[in-house]
Backbone as a printed PyTorch tensor [residue, N CA C, xyz], in Angstrom:
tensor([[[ 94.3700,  83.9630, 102.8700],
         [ 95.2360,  85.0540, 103.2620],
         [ 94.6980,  86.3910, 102.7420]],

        [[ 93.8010,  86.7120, 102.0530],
         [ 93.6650,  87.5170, 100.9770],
         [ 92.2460,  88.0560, 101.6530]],

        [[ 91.6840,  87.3260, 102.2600],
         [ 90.6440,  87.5680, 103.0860],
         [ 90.6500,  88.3250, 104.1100]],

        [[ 91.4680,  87.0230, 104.9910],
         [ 92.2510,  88.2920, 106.2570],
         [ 92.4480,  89.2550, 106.0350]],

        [[ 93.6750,  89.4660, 105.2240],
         [ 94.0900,  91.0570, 104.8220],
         [ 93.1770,  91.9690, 104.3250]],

        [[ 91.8020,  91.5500, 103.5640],
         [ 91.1650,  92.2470, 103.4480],
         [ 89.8970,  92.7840, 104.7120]],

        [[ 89.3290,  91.9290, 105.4400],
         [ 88.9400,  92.2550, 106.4870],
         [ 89.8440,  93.2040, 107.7920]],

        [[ 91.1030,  92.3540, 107.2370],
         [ 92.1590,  93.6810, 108.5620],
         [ 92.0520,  95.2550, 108.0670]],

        [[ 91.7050,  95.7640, 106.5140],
         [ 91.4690,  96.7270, 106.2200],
         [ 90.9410,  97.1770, 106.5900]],

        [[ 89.4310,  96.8190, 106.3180],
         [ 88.5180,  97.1420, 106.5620],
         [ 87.8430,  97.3660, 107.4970]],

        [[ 88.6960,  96.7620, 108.5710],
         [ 88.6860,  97.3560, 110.0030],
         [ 89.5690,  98.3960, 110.4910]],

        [[ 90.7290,  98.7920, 109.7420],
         [ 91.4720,  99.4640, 109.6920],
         [ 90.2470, 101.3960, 109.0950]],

        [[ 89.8470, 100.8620, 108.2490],
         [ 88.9420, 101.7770, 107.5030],
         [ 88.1110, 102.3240, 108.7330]],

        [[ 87.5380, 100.8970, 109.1530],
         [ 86.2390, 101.8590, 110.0350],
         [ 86.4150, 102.5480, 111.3170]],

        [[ 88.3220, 102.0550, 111.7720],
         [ 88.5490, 102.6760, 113.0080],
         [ 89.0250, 104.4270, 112.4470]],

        [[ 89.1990, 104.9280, 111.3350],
         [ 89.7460, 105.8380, 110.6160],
         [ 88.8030, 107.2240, 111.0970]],

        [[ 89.1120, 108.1460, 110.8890],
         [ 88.7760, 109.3940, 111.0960],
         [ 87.7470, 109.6710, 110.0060]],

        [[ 86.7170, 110.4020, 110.2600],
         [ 85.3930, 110.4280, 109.3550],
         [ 85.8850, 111.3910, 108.0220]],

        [[ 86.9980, 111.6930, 108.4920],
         [ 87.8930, 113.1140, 107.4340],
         [ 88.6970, 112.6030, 106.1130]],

        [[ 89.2890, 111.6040, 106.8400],
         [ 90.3840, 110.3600, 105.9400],
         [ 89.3440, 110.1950, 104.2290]],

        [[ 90.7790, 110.4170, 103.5090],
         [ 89.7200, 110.0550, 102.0600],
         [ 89.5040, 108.7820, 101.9470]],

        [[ 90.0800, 107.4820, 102.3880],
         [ 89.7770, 106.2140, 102.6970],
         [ 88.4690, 106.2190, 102.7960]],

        [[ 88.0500, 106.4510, 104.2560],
         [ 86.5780, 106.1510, 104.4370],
         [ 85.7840, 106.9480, 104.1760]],

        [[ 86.1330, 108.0600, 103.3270],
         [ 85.0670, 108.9940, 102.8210],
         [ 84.6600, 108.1740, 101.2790]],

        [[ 85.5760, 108.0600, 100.8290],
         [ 85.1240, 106.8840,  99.3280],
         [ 84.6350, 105.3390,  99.7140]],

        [[ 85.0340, 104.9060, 100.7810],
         [ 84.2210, 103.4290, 100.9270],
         [ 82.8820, 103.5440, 101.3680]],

        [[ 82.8060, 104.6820, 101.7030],
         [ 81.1890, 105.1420, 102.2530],
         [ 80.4290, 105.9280, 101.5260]],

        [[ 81.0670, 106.1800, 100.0440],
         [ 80.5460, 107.1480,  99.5760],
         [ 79.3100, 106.5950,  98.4510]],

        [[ 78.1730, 107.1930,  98.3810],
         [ 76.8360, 106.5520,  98.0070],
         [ 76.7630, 107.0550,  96.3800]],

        [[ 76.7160, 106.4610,  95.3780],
         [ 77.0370, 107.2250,  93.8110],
         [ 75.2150, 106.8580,  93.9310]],

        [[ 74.4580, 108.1810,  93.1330],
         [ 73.0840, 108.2600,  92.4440],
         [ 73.3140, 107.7670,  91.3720]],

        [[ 71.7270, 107.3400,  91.0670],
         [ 71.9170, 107.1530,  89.7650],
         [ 71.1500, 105.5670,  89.5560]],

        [[ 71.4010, 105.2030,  88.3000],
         [ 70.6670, 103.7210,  87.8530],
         [ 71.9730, 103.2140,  87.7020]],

        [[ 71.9190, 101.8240,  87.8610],
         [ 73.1870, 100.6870,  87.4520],
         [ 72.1350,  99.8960,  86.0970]],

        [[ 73.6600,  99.6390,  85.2250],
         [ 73.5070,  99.1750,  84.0130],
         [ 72.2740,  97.8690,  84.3380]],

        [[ 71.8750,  97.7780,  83.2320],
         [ 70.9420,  96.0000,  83.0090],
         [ 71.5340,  95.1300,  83.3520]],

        [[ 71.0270,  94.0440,  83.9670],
         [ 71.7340,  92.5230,  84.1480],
         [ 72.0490,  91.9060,  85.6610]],

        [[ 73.2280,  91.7000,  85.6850],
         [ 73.8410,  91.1840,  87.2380],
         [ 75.0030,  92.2110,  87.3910]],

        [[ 75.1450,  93.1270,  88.7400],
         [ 75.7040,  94.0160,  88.7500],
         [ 76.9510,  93.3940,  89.2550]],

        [[ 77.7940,  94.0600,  89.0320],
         [ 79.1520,  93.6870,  89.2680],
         [ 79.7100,  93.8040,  90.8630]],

        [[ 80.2100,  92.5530,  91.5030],
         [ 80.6620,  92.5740,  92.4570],
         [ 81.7040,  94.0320,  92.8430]],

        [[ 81.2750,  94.7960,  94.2760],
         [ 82.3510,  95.3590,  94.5570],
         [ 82.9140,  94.8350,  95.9540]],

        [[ 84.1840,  95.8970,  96.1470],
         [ 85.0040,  94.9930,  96.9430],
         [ 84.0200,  94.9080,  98.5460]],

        [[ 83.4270,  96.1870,  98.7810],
         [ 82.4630,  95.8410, 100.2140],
         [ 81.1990,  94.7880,  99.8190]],

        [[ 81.0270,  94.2060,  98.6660],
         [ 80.0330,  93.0690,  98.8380],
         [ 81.0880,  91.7350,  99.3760]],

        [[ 82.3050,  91.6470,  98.3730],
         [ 83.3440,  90.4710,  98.8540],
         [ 83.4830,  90.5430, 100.5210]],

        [[ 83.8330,  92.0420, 100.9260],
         [ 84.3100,  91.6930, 102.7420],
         [ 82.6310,  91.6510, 103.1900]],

        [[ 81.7850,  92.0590, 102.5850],
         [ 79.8980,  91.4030, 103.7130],
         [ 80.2380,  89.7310, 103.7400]],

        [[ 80.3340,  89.2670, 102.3400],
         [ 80.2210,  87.4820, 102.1120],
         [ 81.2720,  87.3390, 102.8060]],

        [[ 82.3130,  87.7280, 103.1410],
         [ 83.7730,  87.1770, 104.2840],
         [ 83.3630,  86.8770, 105.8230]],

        [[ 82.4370,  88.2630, 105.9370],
         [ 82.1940,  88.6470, 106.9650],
         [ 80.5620,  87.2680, 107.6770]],

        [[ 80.0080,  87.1840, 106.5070],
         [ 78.6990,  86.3220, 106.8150],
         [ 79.4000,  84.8620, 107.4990]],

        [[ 80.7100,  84.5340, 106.0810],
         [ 81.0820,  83.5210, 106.5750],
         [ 81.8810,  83.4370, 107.7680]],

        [[ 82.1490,  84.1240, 108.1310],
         [ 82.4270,  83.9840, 109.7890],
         [ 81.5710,  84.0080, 110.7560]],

        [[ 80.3650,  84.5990, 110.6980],
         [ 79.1620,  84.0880, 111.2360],
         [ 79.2860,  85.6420, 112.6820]],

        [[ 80.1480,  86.5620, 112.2960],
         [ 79.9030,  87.8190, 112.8170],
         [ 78.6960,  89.0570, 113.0930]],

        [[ 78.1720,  89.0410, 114.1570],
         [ 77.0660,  90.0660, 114.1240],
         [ 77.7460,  91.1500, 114.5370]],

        [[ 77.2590,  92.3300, 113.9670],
         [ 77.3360,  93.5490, 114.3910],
         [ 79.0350,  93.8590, 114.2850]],

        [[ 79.4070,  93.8050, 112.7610],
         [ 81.1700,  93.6750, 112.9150],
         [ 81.5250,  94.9080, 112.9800]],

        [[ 80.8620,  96.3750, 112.4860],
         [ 81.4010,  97.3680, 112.6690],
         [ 81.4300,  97.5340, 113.9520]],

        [[ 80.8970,  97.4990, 115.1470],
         [ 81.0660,  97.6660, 116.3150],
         [ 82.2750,  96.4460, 116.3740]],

        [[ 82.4100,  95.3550, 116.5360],
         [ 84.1750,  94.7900, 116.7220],
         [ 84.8600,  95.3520, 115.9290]],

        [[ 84.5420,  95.8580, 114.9900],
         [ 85.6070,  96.8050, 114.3490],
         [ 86.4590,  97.9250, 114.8690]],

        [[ 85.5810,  98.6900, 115.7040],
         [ 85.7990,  99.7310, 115.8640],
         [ 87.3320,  99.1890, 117.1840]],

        [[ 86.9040,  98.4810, 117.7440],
         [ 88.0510,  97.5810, 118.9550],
         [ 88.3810,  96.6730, 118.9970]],

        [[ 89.6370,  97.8020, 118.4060],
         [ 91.3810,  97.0590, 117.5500],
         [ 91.5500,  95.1160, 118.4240]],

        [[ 91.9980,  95.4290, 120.0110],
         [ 92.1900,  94.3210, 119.8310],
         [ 90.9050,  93.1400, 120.0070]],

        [[ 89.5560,  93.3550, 119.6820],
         [ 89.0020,  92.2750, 119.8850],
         [ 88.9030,  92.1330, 118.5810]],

        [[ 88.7640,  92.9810, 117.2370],
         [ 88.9700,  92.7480, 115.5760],
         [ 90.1290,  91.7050, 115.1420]],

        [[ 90.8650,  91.9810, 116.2470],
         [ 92.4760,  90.9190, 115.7410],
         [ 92.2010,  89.9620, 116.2520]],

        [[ 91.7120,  89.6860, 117.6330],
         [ 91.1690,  88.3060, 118.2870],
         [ 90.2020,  87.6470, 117.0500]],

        [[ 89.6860,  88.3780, 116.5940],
         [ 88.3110,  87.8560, 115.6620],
         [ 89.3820,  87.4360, 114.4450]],

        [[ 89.7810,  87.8580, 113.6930],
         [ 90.7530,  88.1790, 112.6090],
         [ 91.7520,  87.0400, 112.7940]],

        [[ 92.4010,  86.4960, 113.8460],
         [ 93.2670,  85.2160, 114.2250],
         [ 92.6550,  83.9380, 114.4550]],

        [[ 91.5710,  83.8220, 115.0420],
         [ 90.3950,  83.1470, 115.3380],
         [ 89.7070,  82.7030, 113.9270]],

        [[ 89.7170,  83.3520, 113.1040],
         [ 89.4950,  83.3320, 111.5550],
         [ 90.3200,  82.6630, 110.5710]],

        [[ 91.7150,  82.6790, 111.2640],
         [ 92.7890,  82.3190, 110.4880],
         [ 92.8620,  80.9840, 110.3160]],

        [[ 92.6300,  80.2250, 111.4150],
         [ 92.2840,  78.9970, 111.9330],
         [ 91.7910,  78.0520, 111.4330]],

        [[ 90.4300,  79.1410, 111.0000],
         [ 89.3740,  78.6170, 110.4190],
         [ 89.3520,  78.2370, 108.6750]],

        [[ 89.5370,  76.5960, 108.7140],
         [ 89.4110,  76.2420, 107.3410],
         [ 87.7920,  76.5220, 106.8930]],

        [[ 88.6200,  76.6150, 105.1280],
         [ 87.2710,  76.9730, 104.7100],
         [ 86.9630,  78.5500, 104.1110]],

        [[ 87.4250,  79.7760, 104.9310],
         [ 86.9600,  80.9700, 104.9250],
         [ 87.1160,  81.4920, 103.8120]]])
């Protein structure tokens, strides 16, 4: 459930206005070095691995159209395992 809802965001995000502070911070690129070690999961690596496991190409384009994202998104629901 937690999946879904997070992929319904995130399609929610990318249908959003380029202005919206939403998708100005999920897109936003920080400079710089990351600490030593194994870097810490963020939440757009969790929805890529959601997204792999559904076996989706090219999801920002179904993203962008609402109802084939929800067809995809219900179709998902279905799906044990995700």
């Amino acid at each position: 459930m937690i999946k879904i809802s997070r992929l319904r965001w995130m399609g929610h995000v990318k249908r959003m206005n380029e202005y919206e502070i939403s998708k100005r911070i999920l897109e936003f690129k920080v400079e710089g070095k990351r600490r030593v070690g194994r870097p810490r999961l963020r939440w757009e690596d969790c929805v890529t691995n959601d997204i792999r496991k559904l076996g989706i190409k090219n999801w920002w384009i179904a993203a962008k159209d609402r109802d084939l994202w929800r067809r995809i998104l219900k179709e998902a629901e279905t799906r044990p395992g995700l």
